[in-house]
C-alpha positions in Angstrom: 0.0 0.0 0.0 2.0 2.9 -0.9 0.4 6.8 -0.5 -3.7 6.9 -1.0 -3.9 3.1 -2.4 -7.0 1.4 -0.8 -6.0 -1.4 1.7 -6.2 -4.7 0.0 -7.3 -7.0 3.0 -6.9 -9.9 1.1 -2.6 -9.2 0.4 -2.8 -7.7 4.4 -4.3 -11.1 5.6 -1.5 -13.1 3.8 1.3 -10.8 4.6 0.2 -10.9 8.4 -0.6 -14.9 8.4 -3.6 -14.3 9.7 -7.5 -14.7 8.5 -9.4 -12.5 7.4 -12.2 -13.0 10.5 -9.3 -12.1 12.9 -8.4 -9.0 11.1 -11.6 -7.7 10.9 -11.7 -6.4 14.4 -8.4 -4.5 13.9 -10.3 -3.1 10.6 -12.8 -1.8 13.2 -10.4 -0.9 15.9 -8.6 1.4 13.2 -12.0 3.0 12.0 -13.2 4.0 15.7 -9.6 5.3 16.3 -10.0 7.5 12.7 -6.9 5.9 10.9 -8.8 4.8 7.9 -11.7 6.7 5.6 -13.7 5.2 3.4 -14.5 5.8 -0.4 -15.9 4.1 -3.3 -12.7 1.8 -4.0 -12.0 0.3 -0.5 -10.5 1.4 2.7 -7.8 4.2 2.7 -5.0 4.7 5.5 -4.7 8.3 6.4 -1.7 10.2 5.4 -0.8 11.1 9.3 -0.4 7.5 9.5 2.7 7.3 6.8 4.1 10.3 8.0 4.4 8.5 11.9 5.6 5.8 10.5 8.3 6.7 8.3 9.1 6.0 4.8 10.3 2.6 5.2 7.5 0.9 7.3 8.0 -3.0 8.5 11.5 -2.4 7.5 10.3 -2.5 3.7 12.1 -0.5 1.1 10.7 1.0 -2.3 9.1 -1.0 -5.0 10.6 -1.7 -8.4 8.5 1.2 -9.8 9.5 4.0 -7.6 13.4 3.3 -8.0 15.5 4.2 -10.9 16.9 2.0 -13.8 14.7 0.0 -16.2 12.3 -2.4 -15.4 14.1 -5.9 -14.3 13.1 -8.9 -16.4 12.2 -10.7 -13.5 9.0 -8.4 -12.8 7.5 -9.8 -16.3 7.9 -13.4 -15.9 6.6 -15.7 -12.9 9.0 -17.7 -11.4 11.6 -15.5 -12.9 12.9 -14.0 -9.3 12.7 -16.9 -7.6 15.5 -18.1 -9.9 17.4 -15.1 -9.7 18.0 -15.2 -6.1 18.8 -18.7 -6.2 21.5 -18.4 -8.7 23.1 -15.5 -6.5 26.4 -16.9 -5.4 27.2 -17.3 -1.8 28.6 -13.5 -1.1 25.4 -11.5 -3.0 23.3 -14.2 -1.1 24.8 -12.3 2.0 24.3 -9.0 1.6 20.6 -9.8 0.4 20.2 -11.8 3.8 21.5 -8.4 6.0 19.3 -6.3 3.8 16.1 -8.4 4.0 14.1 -7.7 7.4 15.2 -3.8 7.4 16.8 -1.2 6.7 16.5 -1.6 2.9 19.8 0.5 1.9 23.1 -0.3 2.1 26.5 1.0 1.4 28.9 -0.6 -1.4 32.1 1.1 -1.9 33.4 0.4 -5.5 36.6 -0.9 -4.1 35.6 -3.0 -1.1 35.6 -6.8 -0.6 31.6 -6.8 -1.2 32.1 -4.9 -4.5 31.7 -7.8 -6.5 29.2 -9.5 -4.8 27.4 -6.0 -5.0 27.8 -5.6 -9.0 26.8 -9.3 -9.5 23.2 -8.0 -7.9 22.8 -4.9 -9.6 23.4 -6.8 -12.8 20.5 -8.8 -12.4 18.5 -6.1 -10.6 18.4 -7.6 -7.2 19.3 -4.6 -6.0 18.9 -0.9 -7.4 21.8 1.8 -7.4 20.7 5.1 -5.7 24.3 6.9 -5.9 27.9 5.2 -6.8 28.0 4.0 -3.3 24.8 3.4 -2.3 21.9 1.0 -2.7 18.0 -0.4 -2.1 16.9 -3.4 -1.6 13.7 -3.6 -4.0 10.2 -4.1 -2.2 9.5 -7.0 -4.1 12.9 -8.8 -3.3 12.7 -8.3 0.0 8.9 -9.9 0.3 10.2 -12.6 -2.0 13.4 -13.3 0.4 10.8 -12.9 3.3 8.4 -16.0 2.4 5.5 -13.3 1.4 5.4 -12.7 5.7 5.2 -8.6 6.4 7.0 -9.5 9.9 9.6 -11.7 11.4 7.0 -12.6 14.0 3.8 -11.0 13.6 2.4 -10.9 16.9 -1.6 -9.9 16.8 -1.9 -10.2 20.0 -0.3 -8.9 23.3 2.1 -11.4 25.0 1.1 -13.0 28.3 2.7 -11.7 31.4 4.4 -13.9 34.0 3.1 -13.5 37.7 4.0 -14.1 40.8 0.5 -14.3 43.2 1.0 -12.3 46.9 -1.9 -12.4 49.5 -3.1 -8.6 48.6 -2.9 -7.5 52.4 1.0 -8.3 52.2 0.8 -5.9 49.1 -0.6 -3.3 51.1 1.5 -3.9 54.0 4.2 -4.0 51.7 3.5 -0.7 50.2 2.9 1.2 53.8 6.1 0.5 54.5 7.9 1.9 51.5 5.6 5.3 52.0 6.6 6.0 55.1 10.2 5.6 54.2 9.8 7.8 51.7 8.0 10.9 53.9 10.9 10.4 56.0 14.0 10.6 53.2 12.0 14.0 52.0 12.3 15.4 55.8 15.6 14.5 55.6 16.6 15.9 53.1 14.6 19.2 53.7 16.3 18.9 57.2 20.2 18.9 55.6 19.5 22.0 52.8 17.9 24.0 55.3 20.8 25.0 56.8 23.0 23.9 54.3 21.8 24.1 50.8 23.8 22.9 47.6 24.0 25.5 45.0 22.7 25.0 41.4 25.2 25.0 38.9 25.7 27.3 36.1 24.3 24.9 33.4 21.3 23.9 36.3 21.1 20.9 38.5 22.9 19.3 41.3 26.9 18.7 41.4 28.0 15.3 41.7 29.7 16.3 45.2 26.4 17.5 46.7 24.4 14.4 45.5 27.3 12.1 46.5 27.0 14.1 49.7 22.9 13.2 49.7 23.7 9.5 49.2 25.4 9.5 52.4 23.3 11.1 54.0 20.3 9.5 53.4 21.8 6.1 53.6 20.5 5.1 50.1 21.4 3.4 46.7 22.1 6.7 44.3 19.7 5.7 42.4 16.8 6.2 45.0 18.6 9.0 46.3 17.4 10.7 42.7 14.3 9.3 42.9 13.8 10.9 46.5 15.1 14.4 45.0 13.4 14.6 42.0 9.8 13.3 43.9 10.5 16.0 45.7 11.4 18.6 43.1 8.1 17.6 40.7 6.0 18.3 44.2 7.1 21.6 44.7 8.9 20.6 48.0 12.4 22.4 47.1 13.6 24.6 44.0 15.7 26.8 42.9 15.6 29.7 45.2 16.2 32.4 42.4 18.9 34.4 44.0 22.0 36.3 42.6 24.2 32.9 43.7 21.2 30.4 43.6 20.9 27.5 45.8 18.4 24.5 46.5 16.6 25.1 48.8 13.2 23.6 50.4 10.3 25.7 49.8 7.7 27.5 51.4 5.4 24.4 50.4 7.5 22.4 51.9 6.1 23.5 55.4 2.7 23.6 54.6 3.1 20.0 53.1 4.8 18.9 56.5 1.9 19.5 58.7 -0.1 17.9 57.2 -1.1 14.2 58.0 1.1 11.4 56.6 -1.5 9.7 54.2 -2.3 12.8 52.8 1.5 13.7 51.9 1.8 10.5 50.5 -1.1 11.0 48.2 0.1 14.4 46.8 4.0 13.0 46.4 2.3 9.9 44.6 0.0 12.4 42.2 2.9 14.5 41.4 5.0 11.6 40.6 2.5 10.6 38.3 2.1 13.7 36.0 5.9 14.6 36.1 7.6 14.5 32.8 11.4 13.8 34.7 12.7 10.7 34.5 15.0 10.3 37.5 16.9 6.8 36.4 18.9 9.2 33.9 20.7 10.6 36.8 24.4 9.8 36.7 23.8 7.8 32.6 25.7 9.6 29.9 23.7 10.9 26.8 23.6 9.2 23.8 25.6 11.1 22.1 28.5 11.2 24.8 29.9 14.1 27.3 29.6 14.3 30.9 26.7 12.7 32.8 23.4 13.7 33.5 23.5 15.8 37.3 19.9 15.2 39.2 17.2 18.4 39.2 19.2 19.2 35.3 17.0 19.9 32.2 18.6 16.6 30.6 16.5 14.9 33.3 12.9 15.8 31.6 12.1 13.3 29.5 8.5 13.8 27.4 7.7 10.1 26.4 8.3 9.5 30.5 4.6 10.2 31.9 3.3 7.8 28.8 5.5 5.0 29.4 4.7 5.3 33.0 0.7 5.1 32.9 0.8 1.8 30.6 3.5 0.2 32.8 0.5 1.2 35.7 -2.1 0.3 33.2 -0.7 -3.0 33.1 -0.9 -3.6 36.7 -3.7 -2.3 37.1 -5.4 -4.7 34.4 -4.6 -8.0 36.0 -5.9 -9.1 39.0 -4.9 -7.9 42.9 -1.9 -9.4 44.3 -0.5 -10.8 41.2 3.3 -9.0 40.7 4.5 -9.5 37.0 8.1 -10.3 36.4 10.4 -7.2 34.5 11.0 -9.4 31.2 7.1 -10.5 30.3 6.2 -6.7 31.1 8.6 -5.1 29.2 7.7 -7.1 26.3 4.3 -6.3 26.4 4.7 -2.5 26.6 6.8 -3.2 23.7 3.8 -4.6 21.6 1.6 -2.0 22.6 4.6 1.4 22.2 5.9 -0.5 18.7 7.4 2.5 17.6 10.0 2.8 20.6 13.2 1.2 21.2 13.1 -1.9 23.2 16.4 -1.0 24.8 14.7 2.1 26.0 11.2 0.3 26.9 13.0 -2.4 28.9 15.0 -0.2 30.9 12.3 2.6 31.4 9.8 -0.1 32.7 12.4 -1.5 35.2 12.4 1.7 36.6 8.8 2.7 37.2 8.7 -0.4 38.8 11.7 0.5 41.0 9.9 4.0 41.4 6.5 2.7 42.0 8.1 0.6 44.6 9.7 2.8 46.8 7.1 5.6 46.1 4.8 2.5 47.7 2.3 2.9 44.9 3.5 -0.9 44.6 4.6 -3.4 47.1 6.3 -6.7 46.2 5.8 -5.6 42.7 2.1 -5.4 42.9 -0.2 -2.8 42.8 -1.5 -1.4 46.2 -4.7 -1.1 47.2 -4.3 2.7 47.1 -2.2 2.6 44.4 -4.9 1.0 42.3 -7.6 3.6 43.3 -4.8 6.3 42.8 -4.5 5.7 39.4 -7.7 4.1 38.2 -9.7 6.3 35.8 -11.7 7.6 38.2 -9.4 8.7 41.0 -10.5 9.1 44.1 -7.4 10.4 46.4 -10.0 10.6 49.5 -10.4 6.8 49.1 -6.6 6.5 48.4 -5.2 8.6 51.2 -7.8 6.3 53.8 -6.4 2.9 52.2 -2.7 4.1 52.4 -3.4 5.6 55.9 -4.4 1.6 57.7 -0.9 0.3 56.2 1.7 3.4 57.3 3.5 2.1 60.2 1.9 4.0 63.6 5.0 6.9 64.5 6.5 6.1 67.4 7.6 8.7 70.5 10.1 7.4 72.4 13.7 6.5 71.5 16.0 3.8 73.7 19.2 4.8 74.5 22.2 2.5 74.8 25.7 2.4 76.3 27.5 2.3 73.4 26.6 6.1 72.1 23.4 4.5 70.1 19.8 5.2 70.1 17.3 3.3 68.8 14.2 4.4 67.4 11.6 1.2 66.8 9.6 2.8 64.0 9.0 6.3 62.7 9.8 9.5 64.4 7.6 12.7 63.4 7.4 16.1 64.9 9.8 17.9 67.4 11.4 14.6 68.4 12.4 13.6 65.0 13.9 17.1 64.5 15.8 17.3 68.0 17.1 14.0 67.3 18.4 15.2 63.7 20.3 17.9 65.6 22.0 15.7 68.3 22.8 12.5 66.5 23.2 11.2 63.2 21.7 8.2 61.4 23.2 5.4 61.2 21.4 3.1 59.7 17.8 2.9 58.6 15.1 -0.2 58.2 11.8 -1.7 60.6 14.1 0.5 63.3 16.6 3.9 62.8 20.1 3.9 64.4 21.1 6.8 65.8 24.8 7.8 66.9 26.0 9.9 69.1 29.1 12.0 68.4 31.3 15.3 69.8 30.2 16.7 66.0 26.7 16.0 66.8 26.3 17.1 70.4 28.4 20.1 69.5 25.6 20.6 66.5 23.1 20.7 69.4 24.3 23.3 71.6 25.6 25.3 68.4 22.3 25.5 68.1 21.2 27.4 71.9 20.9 23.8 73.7 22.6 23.7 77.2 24.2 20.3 78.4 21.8 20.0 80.9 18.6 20.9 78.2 20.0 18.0 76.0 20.4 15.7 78.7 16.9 16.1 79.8 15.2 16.2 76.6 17.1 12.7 76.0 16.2 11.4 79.7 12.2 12.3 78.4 12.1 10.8 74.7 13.9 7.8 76.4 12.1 4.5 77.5 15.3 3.7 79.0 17.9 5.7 81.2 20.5 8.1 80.3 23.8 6.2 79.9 26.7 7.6 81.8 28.9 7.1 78.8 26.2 9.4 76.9 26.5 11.8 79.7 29.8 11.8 79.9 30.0 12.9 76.0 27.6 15.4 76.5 29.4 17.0 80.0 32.9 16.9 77.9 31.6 18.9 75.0 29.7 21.4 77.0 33.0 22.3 79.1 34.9 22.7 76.1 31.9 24.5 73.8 32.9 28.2 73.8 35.9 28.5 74.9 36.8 30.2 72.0 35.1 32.9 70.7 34.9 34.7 66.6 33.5 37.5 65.9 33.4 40.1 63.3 34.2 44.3 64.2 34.7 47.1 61.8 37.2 49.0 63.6 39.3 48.4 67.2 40.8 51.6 69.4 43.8 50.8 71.0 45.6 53.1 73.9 48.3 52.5 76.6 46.2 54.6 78.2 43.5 52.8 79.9 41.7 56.4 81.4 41.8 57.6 78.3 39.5 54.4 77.1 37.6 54.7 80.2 36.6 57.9 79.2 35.4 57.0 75.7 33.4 54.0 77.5 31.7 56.2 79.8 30.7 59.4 77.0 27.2 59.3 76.0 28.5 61.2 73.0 29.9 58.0 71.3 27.2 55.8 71.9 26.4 55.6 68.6 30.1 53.4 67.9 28.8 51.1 69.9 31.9 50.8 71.9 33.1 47.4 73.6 36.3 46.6 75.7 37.3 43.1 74.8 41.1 43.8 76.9 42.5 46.5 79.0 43.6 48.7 76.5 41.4 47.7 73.2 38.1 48.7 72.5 36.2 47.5 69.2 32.9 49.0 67.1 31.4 48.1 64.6 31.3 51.7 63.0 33.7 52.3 59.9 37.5 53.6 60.9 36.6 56.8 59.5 33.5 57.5 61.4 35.2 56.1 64.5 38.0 58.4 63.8 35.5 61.5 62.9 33.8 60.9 66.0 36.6 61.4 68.1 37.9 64.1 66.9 34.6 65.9 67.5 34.4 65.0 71.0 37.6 66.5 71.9 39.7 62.8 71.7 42.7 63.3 69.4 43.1 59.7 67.9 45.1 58.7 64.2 44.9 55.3 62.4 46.9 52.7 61.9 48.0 50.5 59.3 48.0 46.6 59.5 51.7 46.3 60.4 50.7 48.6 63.8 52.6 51.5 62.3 50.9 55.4 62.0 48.9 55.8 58.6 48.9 58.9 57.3 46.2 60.0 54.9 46.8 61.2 51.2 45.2 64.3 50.1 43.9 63.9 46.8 42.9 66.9 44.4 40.1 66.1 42.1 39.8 67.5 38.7 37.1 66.8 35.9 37.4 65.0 33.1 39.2 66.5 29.8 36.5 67.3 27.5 36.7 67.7 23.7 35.8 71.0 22.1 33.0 70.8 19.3 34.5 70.4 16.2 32.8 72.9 13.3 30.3 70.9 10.5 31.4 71.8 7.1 29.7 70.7 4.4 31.9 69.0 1.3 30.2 67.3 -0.9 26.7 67.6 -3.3 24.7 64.8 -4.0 24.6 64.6 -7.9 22.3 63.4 -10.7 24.2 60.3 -11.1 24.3 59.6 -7.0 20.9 59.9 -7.1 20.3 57.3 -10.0 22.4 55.3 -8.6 20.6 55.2 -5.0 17.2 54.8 -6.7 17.9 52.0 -8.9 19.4 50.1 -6.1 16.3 51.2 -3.5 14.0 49.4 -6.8 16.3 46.0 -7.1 15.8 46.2 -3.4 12.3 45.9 -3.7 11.9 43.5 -6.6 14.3 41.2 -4.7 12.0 41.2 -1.6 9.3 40.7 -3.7 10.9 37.7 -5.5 11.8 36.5 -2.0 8.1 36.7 -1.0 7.3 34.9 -3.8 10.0 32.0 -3.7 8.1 31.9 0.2 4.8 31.1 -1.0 5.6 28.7 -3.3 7.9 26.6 -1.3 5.3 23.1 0.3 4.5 22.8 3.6 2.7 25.8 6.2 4.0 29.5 6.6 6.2 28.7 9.8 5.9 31.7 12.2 9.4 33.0 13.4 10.5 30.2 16.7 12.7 31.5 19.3 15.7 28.6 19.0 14.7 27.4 22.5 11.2 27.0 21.4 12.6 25.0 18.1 15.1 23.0 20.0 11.9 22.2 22.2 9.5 20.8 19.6 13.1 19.1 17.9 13.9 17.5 20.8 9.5 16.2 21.8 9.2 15.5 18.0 12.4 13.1 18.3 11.1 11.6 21.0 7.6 10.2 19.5 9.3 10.0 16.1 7.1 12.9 14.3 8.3 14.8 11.7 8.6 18.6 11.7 8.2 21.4 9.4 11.4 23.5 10.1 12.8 26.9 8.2 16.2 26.8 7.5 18.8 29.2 6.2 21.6 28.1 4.1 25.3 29.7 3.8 23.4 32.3 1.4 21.2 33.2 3.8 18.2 31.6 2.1 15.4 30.5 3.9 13.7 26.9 2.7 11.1 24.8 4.4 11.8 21.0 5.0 10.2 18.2 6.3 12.5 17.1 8.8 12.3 13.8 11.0 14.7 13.9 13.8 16.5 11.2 15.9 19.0 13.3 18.1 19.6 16.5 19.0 23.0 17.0 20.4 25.9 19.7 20.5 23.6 22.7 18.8 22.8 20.5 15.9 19.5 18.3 15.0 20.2 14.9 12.9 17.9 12.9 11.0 16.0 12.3 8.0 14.0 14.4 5.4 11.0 13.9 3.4 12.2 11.4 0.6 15.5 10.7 1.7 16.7 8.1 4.5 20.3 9.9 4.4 20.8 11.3 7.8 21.7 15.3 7.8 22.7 17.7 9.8 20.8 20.9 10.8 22.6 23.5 13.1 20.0 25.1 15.5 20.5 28.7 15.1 20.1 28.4 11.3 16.2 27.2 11.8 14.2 30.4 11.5 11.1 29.0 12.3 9.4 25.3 13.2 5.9 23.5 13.7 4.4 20.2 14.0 3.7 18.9 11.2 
């Protein structure tokens, strides 16, 4: 079928090996969906349809007729190809077999080792010459070499999963579990960039040191450590806080959000996870097309096909029955059947990470889908429902702690509130699970009273959260750090007096005049403000004192007196008048004003007659945009382009990478790949 042909079921139902009863429901499927129209002649495919799939679809090349070069003897007599291809000698039988389930062209250099094999088939027409290297495999050859099937396998129906059955309640248990991990990794890491946020860097994202840093610090795989930052990024629970030096940096939501109960900040991570275009398993993978790897909360992370390939993994779950947890391989091949146009590379590992996702998120548990998970993402979503299911299942917060001797403290579930954050401030986790390890440290305590807590404040507030007693070794710690917190103090001053004298500083102390320096003695004969030195000095002098300053090295500075003068200016210089516009000038300026105009007018005219739709003028962010979406669902796109003349022309452009400033792929009627640079396209829309 090739353009506006009707569809000839009967060659369709032979090329698929299937019957014609069987295929009618597709027939159907495809009319409801809009991809066929009917006339007078049959069934026609809509052009959209061609356009998606390419030039070359099922891997098939051009027929006979569309190629150049006569027509081959073996199109006039039956039986005649059939002997042609098996008289091909051993090396043309080769490249015919690599050409024969896709793609249809090939390279032949004149002087290679295939060279002869390659003129021994375009003698006879098994193959057609596009250029004096390159080549096509003829439609009707490649059918021929094919056994008259369309497709290797042709697989009409989706392939059956592999399951594992789970009773549904540990699902759900399952599932709590993971949630309430996950609420306490995003207080966690609100709780580190509060006081210490990472900045962005220049090109946007995370550094690799900062995430590393993360990693440890929330005690996870790096992989979920993205997960946890970008969950927490599509919710709105920490961005980018927009200053001259920006940082990350938990927001204002994120407060709001933490109040609120734990089934309903499940629900609203979960829905957010659902809609986000970011695709966190590209943290730390290089591009395609090589450099440095991809940093976590970067633009490389957004990934458009992401959300789609995520509802039919959940689709899938959702369609087979509760408890039943499908294995990676069976899935993946199924998505594949159902997104044919995709890579499988890219299907297989995009589904292994929604289910990793889904998993730690707790929309799954033991790979199948939750109770509230299912009523999360059904059609009609109820997250009331959803937030009461999740909320029987999260693990009851606990209150108390239980110290022991050896600096630890063990919490036996989860923490919330004010005891969760004190015990952030004076320990560190150590390891997480059914129970969180805390340790206790000099650092740690130290990070407490840093923070306005006394010894004794810690101590109680410890002896309180505690089911058991304070250990003395705990004490101990906690009595050793508080003797030697402070003992040293920093500060900052703008200026410092200093005078043998010590009357003389007395009586600066005790003048109500120079209250405004904010004087304070921190030693018998120096006295510091934070006032400038030239105020302090100033001041002074006008209350009778007679100070001067002093350099660095202690030594008597004494000032320069500076004479200002204004800039030299230039004197008008007089307009004089030289030359007179002639008759010839004139002509001259007139007949190149009227090329001028014809040559817009031609311009205009070349526009309008080019194919495709008047493209409005695209910002190259915008174009690199709909490039890079159009790439990724393999749609072509109507781009302007200006050569090395500066002429604009409108293509038909399909493309497969963007990388580097430039856009490659293929144009209308051509499968050679080409190069576009991105600030040369004037213009681009969806075709």
């Amino acid at each position: 079928m090739v353009g506006g042909d009707p569809v000839d079921l009967a060659l369709t139902t032979k090329l698929l090996g299937s019957s014609t009863r069987s295929l009618e429901k597709f027939v159907r499927e495809l009319w409801d969906r809009a991809l066929l129209w009917r006339s007078a002649d049959g069934q026609h495919v809509v052009r959209a349809v061609s356009e998606v799939l390419g030039p070359n679809p099922a891997g098939l090349g051009p027929s006979i007729a569309e190629l150049p070069g006569s027509t081959p003897e073996w199109t006039t007599s039956p039986g005649a190809l059939d002997q042609a291809i098996a008289s091909a000698p051993d090396s043309a039988r080769n490249i015919l077999d690599m050409l024969t389930w896709g793609p249809p062209f090939g390279t032949l250099s004149p002087g290679g080792p295939m060279a002869a094999a390659g003129n021994w088939l375009l003698s006879h027409q098994l193959l057609s010459a596009l250029s004096s290297e390159r080549v096509a495999l003829p439609r009707e050859v490649a059918l021929n070499l094919r056994g008259g099937k369309l497709h290797h396998e042709s697989a009409l129906s989706a392939p059956k999963l592999t399951v594992t059955v789970h009773e549904q309640s540990s699902v759900d248990d399952a599932a709590g579990g993971q949630a309430s991990e996950l609420l306490g990794l995003v207080d966690e890491l609100a709780a580190d960039w509060g006081p210490r946020p990472p900045r962005v860097l220049r090109a946007g994202g995370l550094s690799v040191r900062d995430f590393k840093r993360l990693t440890s610090i929330l005690d996870v795989a790096p992989a979920h450590a993205a997960f946890v930052v970008e969950t927490a990024y599509a919710a709105g629970l920490l961005a980018d806080d927009g200053s001259l030096e920006p940082v990350w940096a938990p927001t204002p939501g994120y407060d709001d959000w933490q109040q609120k109960p734990s089934a309903n900040r499940w629900v609203r991570l979960s829905r957010d996870w659902l809609a986000s275009g970011r695709a966190p398993h590209l943290v730390g993978t290089v591009p395609g097309g090589g450099g440095s790897p991809i940093n976590a909360l970067s633009g490389e992370v957004v990934y458009p096909p992401m959300r789609q390939l995520r509802g039919d993994v959940l689709t899938e779950l959702a369609a087979i029955p509760e408890g039943q947890a499908p294995d990676l391989t069976s899935l993946a091949d199924r998505i594949r059947w159902r997104r044919p146009m995709r890579r499988a590379e890219i299907i297989k590992s995009v589904t292994a990470a929604v289910l990793c996702e889904a998993e730690w998120l707790g929309i799954t548990g033991r790979g199948a889908l939750s109770t509230a998970g299912r009523l999360l993402f059904e059609a009609t979503a109820d997250p009331a429902a959803a937030e009461k299911a999740i909320d029987t299942h999260l693990p009851s917060p606990v209150e108390h702690v239980l110290l022991q001797a050896d600096l630890t403290a063990v919490a036996p579930g989860r923490l919330e509130g004010s005891l969760a954050q004190f015990m952030r401030l004076v320990a560190d986790v150590e390891s997480r699970g059914g129970a969180t390890v805390y340790r206790f440290s000099p650092q740690s305590v130290r990070r407490g009273l840093d923070a306005g807590w006394s010894s004794a404040q810690v101590l109680a507030a410890l002896q309180d959260a505690s089911r058991t007693p304070v250990p003395q070794p705990l004490e101990y710690l906690v009595g050793d750090v508080a003797r030697r917190h402070g003992q040293t103090r920093v500060g900052t001053v703008s200026a410092y007096i200093r005078s043998d004298d010590t009357t003389v500083l007395d009586t600066m102390l005790a003048d109500r005049e120079l209250a405004a320096l904010q004087l304070r003695r921190v030693a018998p004969t120096v006295v510091v403000s934070q006032a400038h030195t030239l105020v302090v000095l100033e001041m002074l002098r006008e209350n009778g004192f007679a100070p001067v300053a002093e350099t660095t090295e202690g030594g008597v500075q004494i000032p320069r007196v500076s004479h200002h003068r204004t800039p030299a200016r230039r004197s008008p210089a007089s307009l004089t008048i030289t030359a007179v516009v002639d008759d010839e000038l004139t002509e001259t300026l007139i007949s190149a004003l009227r090329a001028g105009e014809e040559s817009a007018a031609y311009e205009r005219a070349r526009a309008l007659s080019q194919p495709g739709p008047r493209l409005p003028s695209t910002e190259p962010a915008v174009a690199l945009a709909l490039l890079r979406d159009a790439s990724a669902d393999s749609l072509g796109v109507w781009i302007g382009y200006a050569d090395a003349d500066g002429r604009t022309k409108r293509i038909l452009f399909y493309p497969k990478r963007i990388e580097g400033g430039r856009a490659y792929g293929s144009v209308e009627g051509s499968d050679v790949e080409q190069t576009f640079s991105i600030h040369r396209i004037t213009g681009a829309a969806v075709s």
